[in-house]
C-alpha positions in Angstrom: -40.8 -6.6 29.8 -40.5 -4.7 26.5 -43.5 -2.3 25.7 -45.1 -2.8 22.7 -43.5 0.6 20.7 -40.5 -0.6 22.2 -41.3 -3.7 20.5 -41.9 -2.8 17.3 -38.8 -0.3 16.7 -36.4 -3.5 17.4 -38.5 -5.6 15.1 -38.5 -2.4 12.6 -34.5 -2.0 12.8 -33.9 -5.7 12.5 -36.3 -5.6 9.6 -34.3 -3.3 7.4 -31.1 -4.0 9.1 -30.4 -0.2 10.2 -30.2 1.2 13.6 -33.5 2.5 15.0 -32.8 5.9 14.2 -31.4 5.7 10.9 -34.7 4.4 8.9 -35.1 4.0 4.9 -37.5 7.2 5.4 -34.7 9.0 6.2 -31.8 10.7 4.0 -29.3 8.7 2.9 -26.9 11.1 5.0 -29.2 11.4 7.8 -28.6 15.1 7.6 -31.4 17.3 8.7 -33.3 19.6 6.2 -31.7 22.2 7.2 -28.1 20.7 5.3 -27.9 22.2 2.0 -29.1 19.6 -0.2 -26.7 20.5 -3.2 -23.8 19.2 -1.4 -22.3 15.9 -2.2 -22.2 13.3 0.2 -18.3 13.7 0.6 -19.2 17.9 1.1 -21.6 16.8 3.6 -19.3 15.0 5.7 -17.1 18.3 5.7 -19.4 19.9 6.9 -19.7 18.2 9.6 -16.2 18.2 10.6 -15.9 22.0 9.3 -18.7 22.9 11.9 -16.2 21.5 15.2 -12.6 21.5 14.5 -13.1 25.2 15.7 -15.5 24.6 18.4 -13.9 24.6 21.8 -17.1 23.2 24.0 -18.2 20.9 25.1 -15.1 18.9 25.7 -13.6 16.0 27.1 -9.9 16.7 28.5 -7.9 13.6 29.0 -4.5 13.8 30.6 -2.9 13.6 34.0 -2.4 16.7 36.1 1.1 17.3 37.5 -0.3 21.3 38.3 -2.6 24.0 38.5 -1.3 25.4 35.5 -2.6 21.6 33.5 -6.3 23.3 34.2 -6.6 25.0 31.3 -8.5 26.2 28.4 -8.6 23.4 25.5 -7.1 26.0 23.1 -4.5 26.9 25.9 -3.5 23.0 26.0 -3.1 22.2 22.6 -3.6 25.0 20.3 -4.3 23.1 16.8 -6.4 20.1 18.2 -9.1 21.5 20.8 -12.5 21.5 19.0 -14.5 18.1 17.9 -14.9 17.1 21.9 -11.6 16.1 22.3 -8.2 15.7 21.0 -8.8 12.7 18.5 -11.8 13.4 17.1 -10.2 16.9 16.3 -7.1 15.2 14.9 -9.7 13.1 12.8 -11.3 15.3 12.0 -8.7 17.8 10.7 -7.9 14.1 8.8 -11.3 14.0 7.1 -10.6 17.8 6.0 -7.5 16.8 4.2 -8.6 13.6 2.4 -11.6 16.3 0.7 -9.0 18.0 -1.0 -7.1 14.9 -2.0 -9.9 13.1 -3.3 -12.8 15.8 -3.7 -11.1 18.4 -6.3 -14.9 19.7 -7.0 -15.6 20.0 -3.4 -17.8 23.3 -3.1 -16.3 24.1 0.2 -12.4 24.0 -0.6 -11.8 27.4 0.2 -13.5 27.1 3.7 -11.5 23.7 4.3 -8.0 25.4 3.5 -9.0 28.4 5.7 -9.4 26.0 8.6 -6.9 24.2 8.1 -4.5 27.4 7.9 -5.8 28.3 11.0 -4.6 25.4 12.8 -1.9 24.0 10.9 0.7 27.0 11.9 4.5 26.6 13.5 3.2 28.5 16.4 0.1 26.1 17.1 2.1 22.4 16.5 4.9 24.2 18.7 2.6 24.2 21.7 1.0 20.9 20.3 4.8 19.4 21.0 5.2 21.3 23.9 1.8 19.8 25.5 2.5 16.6 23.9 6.5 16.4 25.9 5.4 17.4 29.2 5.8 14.5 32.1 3.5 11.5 32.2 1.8 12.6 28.7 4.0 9.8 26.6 0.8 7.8 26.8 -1.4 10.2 25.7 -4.1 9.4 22.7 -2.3 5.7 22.6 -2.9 4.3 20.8 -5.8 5.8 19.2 -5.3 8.8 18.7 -1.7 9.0 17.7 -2.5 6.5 15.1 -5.0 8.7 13.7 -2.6 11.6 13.9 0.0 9.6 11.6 -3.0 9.1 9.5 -3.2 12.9 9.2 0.4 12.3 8.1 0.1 10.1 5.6 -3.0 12.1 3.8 -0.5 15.2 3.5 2.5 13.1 2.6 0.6 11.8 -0.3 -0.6 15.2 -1.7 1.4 16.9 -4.3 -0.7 20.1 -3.4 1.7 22.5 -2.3 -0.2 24.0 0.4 -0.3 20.8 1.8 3.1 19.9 1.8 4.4 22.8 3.3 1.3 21.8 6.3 3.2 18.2 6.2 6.3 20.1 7.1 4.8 22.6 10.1 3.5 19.0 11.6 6.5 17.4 11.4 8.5 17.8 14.9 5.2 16.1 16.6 5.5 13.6 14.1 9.2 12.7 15.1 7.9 12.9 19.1 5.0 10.6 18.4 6.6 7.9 16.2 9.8 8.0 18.8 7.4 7.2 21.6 5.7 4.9 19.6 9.2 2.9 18.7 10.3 3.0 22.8 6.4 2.0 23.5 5.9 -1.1 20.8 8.8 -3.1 22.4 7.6 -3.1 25.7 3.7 -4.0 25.0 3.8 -7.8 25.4 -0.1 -8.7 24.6 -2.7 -7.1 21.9 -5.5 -5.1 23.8 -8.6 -6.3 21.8 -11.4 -3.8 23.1 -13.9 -2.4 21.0 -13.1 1.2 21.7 -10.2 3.9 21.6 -7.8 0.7 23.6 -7.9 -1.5 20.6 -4.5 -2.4 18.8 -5.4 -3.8 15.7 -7.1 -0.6 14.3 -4.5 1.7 15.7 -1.7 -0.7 14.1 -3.6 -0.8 10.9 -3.5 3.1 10.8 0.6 3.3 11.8 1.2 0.6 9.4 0.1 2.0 6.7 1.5 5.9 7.7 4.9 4.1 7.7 4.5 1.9 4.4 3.4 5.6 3.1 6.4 8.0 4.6 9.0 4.9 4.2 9.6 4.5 7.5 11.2 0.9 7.3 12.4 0.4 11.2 8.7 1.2 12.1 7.1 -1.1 9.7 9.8 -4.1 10.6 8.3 -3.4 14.4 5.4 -2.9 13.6 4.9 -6.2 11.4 7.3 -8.6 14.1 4.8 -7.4 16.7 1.4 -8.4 14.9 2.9 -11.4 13.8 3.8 -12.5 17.8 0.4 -11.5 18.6 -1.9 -12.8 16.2 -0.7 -15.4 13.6 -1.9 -18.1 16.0 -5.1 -16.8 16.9 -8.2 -19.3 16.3 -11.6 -19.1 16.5 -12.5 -15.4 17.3 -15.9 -15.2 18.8 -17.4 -12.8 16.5 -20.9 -13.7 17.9 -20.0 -11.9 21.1 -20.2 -8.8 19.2 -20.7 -6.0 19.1 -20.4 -5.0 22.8 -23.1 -2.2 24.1 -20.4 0.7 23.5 -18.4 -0.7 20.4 -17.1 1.4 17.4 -14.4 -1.2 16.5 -14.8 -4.8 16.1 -12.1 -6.9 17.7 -12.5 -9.8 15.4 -13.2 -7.9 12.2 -9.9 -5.3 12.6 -7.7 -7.8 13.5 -8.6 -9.5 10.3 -8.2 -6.2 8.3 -4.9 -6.2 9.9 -3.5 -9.2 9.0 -4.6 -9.1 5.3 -2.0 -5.9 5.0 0.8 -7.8 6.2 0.0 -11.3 4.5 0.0 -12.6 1.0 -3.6 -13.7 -0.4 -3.0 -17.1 0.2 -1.5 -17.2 3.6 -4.6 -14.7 4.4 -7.0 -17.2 3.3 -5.9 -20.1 5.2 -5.3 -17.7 8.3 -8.4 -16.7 7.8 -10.0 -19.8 8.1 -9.0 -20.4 11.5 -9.7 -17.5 12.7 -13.4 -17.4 11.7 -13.9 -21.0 10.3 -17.9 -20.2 10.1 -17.9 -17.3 7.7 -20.2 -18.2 4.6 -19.4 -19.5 0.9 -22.6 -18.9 -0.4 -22.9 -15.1 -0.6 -25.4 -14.2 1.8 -25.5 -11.1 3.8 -27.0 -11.8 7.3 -24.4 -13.5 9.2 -23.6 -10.8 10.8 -26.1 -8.3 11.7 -25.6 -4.3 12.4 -25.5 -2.3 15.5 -28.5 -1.2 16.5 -28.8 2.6 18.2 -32.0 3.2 20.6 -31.0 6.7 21.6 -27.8 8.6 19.4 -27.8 11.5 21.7 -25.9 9.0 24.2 -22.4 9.7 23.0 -20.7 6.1 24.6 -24.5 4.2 23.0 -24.1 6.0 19.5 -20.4 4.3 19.3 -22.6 1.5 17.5 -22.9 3.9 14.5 -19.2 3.7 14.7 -19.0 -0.1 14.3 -21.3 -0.5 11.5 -18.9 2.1 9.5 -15.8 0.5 10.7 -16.7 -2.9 10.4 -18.2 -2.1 6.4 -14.4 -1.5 5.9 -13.0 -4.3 8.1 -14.9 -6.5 5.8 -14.2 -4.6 2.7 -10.2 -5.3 3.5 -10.8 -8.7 4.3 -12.6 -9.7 1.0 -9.9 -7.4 -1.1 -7.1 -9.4 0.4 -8.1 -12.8 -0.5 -7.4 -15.1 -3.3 -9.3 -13.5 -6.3 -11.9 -16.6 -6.5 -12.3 -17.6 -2.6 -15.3 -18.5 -2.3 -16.2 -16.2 0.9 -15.3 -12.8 -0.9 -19.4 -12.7 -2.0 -20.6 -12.8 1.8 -18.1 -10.5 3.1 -18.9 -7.6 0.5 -22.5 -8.5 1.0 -22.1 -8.2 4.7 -20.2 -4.7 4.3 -23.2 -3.5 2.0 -25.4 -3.6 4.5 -23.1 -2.3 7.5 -22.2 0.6 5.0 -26.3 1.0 4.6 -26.9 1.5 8.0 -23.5 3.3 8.8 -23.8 6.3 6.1 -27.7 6.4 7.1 -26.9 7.1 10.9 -24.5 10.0 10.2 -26.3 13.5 11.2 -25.9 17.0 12.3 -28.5 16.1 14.8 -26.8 15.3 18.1 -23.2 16.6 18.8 -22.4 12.9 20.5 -22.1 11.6 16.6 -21.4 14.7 14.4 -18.2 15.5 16.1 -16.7 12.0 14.9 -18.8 9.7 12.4 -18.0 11.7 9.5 -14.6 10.6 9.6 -15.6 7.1 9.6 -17.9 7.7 7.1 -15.2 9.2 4.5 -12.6 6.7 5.5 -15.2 4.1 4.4 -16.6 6.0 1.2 -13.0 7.0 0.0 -11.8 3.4 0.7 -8.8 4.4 2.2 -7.8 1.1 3.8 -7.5 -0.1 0.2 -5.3 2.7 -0.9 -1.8 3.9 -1.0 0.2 1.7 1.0 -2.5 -0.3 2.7 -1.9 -4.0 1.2 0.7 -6.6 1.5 2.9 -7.8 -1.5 
């Protein structure tokens, strides 16, 4: 039986639609006092990210062993993405750096972002990067998640006309080739979606690579790209959306799949896809058909993934409502229903606890800067 505090901080949190840790008291950032308060909310998600590309421990090594010399410092193994916990949240993080510059010109801490970002974007580091990256067995490693956010990276410094960042987009190019080759010999052979929550999920990562390849011009990735979601999703009915979220989500299966087919179908054939695939959603503009994650303790780094969801599913439903028929009558309740998950996701993103500063950030400015909407993000 629930006690009676426990009690009231679920009735609280459903109240106001935030997690439990995230309440209207708080900042809108959730940053601590000790965050300088002049900074703008896109500053203070650099911070964040400024504060652990750099920062070697703690961290989370994932990789299969083939020797004693694959025990190793992080920096030793892969020399430009070892801080953040682990190797995506680095690569995302490095991301989240980059889009500043591009879309943040009177960011106050430009001159510590390109510093960083000097530091690990050199030939030497992405030379042992590819070196790591081609050793036996590690073709599979960060997919799809991470390599997807890696292309992401791409994309952000293909767009720039900054010339500091294009001669960055060049250094990272040889792990750009060995990624998308892998990724081309790998797509073929996948014969289902994986529809987790987490790091597994397809839909997200083939959101991210689909849009890095409308952006770079890569046409025989796209192509592959667009054949397989088409195989694996134009048929889908009837998502069960009120399964979600599960306890240790940061994607929504339903939601991101949806995001992903509006990139790759006109407005029309999105809206009547869209009705099969969650018939229920509402006409009448209201807000709380879907209700946000809820967080009981955000120093548990696999239980704060439900900050994550409420960031990524804001601009799941952003995408979905931007890729509709202009006067569709659900538009109103999906932009009301990313409101609130934006709300709740922006509030829950602190320099408290490691086990969400090392990665929500990046959600956070992928969601502020609407970056699913730009660039190359939407079908014809």
């Amino acid at each position: 039986m629930l006690n009676a505090s426990l009690k009231t901080l679920l009735a609280a949190a459903a109240l106001f639609a935030l997690p439990a840790h995230a309440m209207p008291e708080e900042s809108a950032t959730g940053m601590s006092e000790t965050t300088d308060a002049k900074l703008s909310l896109s500053d203070r998600f650099a911070r964040l990210a400024l504060d652990c590309v750099h920062r070697e421990y703690p961290n989370k090594i994932s990789h299969v062993m083939q020797s004693d010399d694959d025990a190793r410092a992080p920096h030793e193994l892969t020399p430009a993405f070892y801080g953040c916990f682990d190797w995506h949240s680095s690569v995302h993080g490095h991301w989240l750096l980059v889009r500043t510059l591009n879309t943040a010109p009177e960011s106050t801490l430009e001159d510590e972002i390109r510093t960083k970002l000097a530091q690990s974007f050199t030939a030497q580091n992405i030379a042992g990067e590819l070196a790591y990256y081609q050793r036996e067995d590690r073709a599979s490693f960060e997919r799809p998640y991470g390599i997807a956010w890696f292309l992401q990276l791409i994309a952000e410094l293909e767009e720039s006309s900054d010339p500091q960042l294009s001669e960055w987009r060049e250094t990272l190019r040889p792990l750009e080739a060995e990624i998308v080759a892998n990724t081309m010999v790998w797509l073929p052979k996948l014969s289902y979606p994986i529809r987790l929550g987490t790091h597994n999920q397809t839909a997200f990562a083939f959101g991210l690579i689909l849009d890095y390849a409308r952006t770079v011009g890569d046409e025989a990735l796209e192509e592959t790209l667009i054949d397989k979601i088409r195989s694996f999703h134009l048929e889908d009915v009837n998502c069960p959306i009120g399964y979600e979220p599960s306890g240790e989500d940061f994607l929504s299966p339903c939601l991101m799949e949806a995001d992903l087919m509006r990139r790759i179908l006109p407005p029309q054939e999105f809206a009547t896809w869209l009705s099969g695939f969650l018939p229920e959603l509402p006409e009448n503009g209201r807000a709380d058909w879907l209700a946000p994650g809820i967080v009981l303790d955000p120093s548990d780094g696999k239980l704060v993934h439900l900050d994550g969801v409420n960031l990524s599913r804001a601009w799941a439903l952003e995408g979905m409502a931007a890729g509709l028929p202009e006067r569709d009558p659900r538009r109103a309740g999906l932009v009301a229903a990313a409101e609130v998950h934006k709300k709740a996701g922006i509030a829950a993103v602190s320099d408290e606890h490691y086990s969400g500063s090392h990665w929500l950030a990046s959600f956070a400015t992928y969601l502020e800067t609407r970056r699913g909407l730009t660039g190359a993000g939407k079908a014809d």
